[in-house]
N, C-alpha and C positions, 0 to 999 in steps of 0.2 A: 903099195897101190891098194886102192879098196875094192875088196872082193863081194862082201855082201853089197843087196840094193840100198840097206841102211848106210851102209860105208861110203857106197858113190854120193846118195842123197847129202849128207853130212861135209862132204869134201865139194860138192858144188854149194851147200849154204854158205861156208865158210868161205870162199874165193869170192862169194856176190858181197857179202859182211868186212869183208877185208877189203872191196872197192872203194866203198862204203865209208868207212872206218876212213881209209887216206883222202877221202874226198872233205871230211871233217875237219881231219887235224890239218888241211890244206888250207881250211880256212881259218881254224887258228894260228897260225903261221898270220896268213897275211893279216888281221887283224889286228897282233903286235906289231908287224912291218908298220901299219898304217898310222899307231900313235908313236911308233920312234920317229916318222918319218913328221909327222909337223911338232915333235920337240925339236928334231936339227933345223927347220925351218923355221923356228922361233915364236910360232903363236901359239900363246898359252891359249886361247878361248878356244881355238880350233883344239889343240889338242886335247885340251878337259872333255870337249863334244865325242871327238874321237874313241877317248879314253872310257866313255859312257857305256857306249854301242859296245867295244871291243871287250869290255867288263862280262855284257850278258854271254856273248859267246862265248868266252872263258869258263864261267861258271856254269854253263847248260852241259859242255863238252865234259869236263871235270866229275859233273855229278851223273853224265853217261859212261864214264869211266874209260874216254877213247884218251883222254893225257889224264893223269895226275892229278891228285886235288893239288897236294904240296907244288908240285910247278905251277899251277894256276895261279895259285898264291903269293910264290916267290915273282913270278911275273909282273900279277899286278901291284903288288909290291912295289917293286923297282921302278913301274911304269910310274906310278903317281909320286914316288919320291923322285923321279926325274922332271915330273911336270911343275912339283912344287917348290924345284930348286931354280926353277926358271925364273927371270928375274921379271 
């Protein structure tokens, strides 16, 4: 438990930064959900559109350092080689 006022100060930033933080990567989560979800649906246009948007949030979150560069990557990765495999 933190004893100094510096200690408390630091452990109440970190709890508001750590809401914060999952409130982000909450969104990246669903942003992926959102282009997997109109590949199984079948439109390519829709999902390219999708895949647009869900791009900048990936790459904003990545270079905040709240996921991963390399997951970001491997992500949209996989999202556009799924979109491109669409017939």
């Amino acid at each position: 438990m933190a004893n100094s006022a510096q200690a408390k100060k630091r452990a109440r930033q970190a709890a508001h930064q750590r809401l914060h933080n999952m409130a982000q990567r909450s969104e990246y989560r669903t942003a992926v959900k959102k282009v997997q979800k109109a590949i199984v649906a079948g439109d390519k246009t829709e999902a390219q559109s999708v895949f647009q948007l869900s791009m900048s949030v990936m790459d904003s979150l990545a270079d905040k350092r709240i996921v991963h560069k390399n997951k970001a990557a491997r992500q949209k990765s996989r999202l556009s080689a799924a979109i491109k495999a669409m017939a």
